[in-house]
N, C-alpha and C positions, 0 to 999 in steps of 0.2 A: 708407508708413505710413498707415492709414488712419485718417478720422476721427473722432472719438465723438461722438455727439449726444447729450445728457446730459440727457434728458426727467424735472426732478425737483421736488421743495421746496429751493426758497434759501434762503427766506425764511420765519422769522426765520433772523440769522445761525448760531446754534447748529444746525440742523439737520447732521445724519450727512451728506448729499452736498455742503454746501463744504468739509466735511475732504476727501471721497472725492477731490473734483476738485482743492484743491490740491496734495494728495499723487499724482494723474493727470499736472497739470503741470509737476509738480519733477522726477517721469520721461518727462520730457520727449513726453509725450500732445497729440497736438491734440486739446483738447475745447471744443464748444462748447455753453454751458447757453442750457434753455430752462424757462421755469416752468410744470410741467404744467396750473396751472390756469388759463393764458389759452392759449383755444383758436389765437388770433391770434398766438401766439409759438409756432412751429412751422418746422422746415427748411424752407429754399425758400419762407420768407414773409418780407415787408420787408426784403427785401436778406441775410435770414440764408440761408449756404451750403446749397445744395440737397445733397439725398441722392445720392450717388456708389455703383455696386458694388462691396463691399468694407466699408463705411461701416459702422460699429457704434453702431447706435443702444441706448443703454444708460438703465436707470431703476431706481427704490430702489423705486418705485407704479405697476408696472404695472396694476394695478387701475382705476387713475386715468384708462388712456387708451382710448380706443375700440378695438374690435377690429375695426373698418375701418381704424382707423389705422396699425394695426401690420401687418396684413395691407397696406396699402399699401406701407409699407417697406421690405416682405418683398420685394413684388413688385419693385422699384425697386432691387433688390440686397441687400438693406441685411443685415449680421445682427443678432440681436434676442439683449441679454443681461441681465441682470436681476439685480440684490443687494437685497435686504430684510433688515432685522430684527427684524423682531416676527413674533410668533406665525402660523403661521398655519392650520391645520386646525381647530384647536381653540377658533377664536374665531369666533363669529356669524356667518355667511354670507361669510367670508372663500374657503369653497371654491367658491362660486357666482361671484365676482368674480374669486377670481382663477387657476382653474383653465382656463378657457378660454385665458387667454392665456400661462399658462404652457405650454401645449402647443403654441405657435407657435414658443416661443423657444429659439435656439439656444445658448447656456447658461443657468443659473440655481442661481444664487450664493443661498444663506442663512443664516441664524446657526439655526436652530430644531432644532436635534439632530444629532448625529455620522452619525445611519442615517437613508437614500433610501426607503427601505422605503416609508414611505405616501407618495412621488412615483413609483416605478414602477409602486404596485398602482395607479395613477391615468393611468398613459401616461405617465408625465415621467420618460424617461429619461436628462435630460441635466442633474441637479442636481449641486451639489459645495456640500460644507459648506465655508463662510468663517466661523468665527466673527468675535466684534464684537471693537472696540477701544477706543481714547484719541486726543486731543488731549492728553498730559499737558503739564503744565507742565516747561519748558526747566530750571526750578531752582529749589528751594525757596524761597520768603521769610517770615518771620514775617509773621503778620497785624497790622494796624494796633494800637495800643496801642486800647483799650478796647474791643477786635471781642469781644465774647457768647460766653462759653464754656458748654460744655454736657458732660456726662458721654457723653448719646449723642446722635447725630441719627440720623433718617431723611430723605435727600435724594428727592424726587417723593412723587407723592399718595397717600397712604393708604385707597385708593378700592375697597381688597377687604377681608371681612371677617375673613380671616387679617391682613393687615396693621392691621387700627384694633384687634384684640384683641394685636397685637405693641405698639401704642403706649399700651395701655391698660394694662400690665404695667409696661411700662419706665417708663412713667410714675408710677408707685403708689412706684418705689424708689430712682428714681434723677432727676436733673436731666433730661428728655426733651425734644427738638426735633426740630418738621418742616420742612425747609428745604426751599423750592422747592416748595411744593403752589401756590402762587398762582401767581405770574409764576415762570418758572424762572429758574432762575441760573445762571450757566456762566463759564468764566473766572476772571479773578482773585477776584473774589465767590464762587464755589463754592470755589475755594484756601482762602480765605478763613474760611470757614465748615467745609470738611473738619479744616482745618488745627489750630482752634482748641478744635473737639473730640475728647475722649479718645477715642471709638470712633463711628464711622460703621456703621451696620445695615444687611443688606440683605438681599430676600429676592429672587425671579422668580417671572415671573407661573406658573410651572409648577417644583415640585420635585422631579419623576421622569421626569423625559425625558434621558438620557444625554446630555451634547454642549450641551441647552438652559441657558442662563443668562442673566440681565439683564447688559447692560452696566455695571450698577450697582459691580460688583468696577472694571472697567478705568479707569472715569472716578474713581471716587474715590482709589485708588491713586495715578492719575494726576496727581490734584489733589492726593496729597501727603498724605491722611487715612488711619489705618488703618480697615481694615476688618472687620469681623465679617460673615459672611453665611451663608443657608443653605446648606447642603452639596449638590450635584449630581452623581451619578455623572460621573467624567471631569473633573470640575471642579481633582480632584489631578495631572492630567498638564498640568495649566496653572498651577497656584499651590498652591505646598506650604503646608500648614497649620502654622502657629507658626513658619514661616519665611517668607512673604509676608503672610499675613492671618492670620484665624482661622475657622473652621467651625464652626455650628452645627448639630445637630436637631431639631429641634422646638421650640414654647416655652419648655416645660422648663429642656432642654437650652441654650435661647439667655440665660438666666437667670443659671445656672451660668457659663454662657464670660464673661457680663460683667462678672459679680462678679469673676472672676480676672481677669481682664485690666486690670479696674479697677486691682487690689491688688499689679499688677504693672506699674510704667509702664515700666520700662529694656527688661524682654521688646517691652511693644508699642510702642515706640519705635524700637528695634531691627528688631521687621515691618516699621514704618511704611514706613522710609529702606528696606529691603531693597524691598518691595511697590512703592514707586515708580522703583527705579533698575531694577526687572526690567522692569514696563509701559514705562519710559521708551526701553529696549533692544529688547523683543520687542513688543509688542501698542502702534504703534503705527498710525495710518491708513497710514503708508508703507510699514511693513511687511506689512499686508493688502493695498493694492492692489500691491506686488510680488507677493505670491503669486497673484493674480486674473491680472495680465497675464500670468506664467510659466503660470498654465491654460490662457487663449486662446489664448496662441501654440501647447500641445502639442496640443489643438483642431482647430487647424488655423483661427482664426478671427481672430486678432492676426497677420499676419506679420512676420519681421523681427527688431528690438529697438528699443525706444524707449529713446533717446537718456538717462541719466540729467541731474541738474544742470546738472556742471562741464562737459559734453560737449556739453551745447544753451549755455551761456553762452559754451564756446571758437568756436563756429562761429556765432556770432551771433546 
C-alpha cells in the first residue's frame, strides 16, 4: 500500500482536508499531513518519512506548492494527485497558478462542473469530477432553548452583488440573517443556527455551469437545516426538489419559493428530515473518498485495497 503525503490546509479545523484525511484513515490509508504553508514541513524533513516510488503525494492547493517541488516528487517516484473545490478558470489568475501544475499531475480530482472540456482543451487530460460533500451531523438535536430563530438565513459572506441584492430583499419581508460572514461556524453552532431556522438560502458562485454547485446544499442539509437554493443544471440528479430541498430561479422566483415554504412548515419539515438522512447516506466525506480511491486504483496509481475500519482495527 503505498503512502499519501497530504500536502494541505489543517488548519483551522473546519477546513475540507481533515474531513478528507479522516475519512482516508478509517479506509484504512497511510496518510501523512503536512501544512502547505511551512515550507520546513515537507517529506524527508525532521524525521517526517521520505518520498518512496509509488508514494502518492496528494493536495486540495496545488497552487500553493512550487513547481520544483512537485517536479521533485515526480522525479523521486512519487505520483501527484490533486482534489479542489473552488472555482477555477473562471476566477482571477487562478489559470496562471494553477495550470502549470495541473499538467504535471497524475490525476486531478474537482468539484467545478460534470464536463473536462476546458481541462483537455488546456492539455489536462487526466481530470475526473468529485463533486463536494458533508460532515453531516450523526443525529439531529434541538438547538439550545433561547438559540435566535430566524425566518431565513444565509450561511458565508455576502460578498457578491447578486448575493447583498438576495439579502436586501429578504430582508425588506421577512425576518433575515447572515450567519458565518465574520468568524465561520461549523459544527454544532452551524446545527445550531441551520436548525433553528425555517429556511436556509443558498446560492454558487456560478449558476450555469452544469455539475458546478456550492457545497452550501451538502453542509446544510447536513447540519440538519432545510434548504432553499439556486437551481443548477444537474443539480436534480443529486437532490429532488420538494423532496430533499427546494429550487429556486432567480430572485423573483426565490420570493415566491419562500413565501410557500414559509406557509407550508409540515412540507418543509418533511425535506428537512428527508435532505439530511439522504446527505447523511450518500454525500458524505467517506463516501467521496471511496469513490477517489476506487479511481486511483482503476488508474493504475492506488494498488491493492485499503484495509477498511473493522479490517485495520482486527489486525491491529
Amino acid at each position: 500500500m503505498p503512502r499519501f503525503h497530504y500536502i494541505s490546509c489543517f488548519n483551522p479545523p473546519w477546513h475540507n482536508e481533515t474531513n478528507v484525511y479522516n475519512a482516508m484513515t478509517l479506509q484504512g490509508c497511510d496518510v501523512r499531513c503536512y501544512e502547505v504553508t511551512n515550507q520546513h514541513d515537507r517529506p524527508g524533513t525532521r524525521g517526517r518519512p521520505a518520498i518512496k516510488p509509488g508514494d502518492i503525494v496528494f493536495t486540495a492547493t496545488p497552487h500553493r506548492i512550487l513547481l520544483s517541488e512537485l517536479r521533485t516528487y515526480k522525479n523521486q517516484g512519487a505520483k501527484l494527485v490533486t482534489w479542489y473545490w473552488d472555482w477555477l478558470w473562471s476566477l482571477q489568475n487562478r489559470e496562471a497558478a494553477y495550470l502549470p501544475r495541473l499538467l504535471l499531475m497524475d490525476a486531478v480530482f474537482s468539484t467545478d462542473g460534470s464536463s473536462s472540456a476546458e481541462y483537455i482543451r488546456r492539455g489536462v487530460q487526466c481530470r475526473q469530477y468529485l463533486p463536494q460533500c458533508a460532515a453531516p451531523e450523526p443525529r439531529l438535536r434541538l438547538p439550545p432553548s433561547g438559540t435566535k430563530k430566524h425566518d431565513v438565513i444565509f450561511v458565508g459572506s455576502l460578498w457578491t452583488p447578486d448575493r447583498k441584492e438576495l439579502a436586501r430583499r429578504l430582508s425588506l419581508r421577512w425576518d433575515f440573517a447572515n450567519v458565518g460572514a465574520g468568524p465561520r461556524v461549523w459544527g454544532r453552532p452551524l446545527s445550531n443556527a441551520c436548525q433553528s431556522s425555517s429556511i436556509c438560502i443558498g446560492t454558487n458562485f456560478r449558476n450555469d455551469e452544469p455539475g458546478y454547485w456550492s457545497d452550501r446544499c451538502y453542509v446544510v442539509m447536513g447540519a440538519g437545516g432545510f434548504y432553499l437554493g439556486q437551481y443548477v443544471q444537474e443539480l436534480e440528479q443529486t437532490f429532488t426538489g420538494r423532496v430533499h430541498c427546494g429550487f429556486f430561479d432567480g430572485l423573483k422566483d426565490m420570493e415566491e419559493q419562500v413565501e410557500w415554504w414559509l406557509a407550508h412548515p409540515a412540507e418543509r419539515e418533511a425535506c428537512r428530515l428527508r435532505g439530511h438522512a439522504l446527505v447523511q447516506e450518500q454525500h458524505t466525506y467517506t463516501n467521496r473518498v471511496t469513490v477517489l480511491l476506487a479511481k486511483l486504483r482503476s488508474l493504475g496509481i492506488l494498488g491493492g485495497r485499503a484495509m477498511n475500519h473493522s479490517e485495520r482495527t482486527r489486525s491491529g
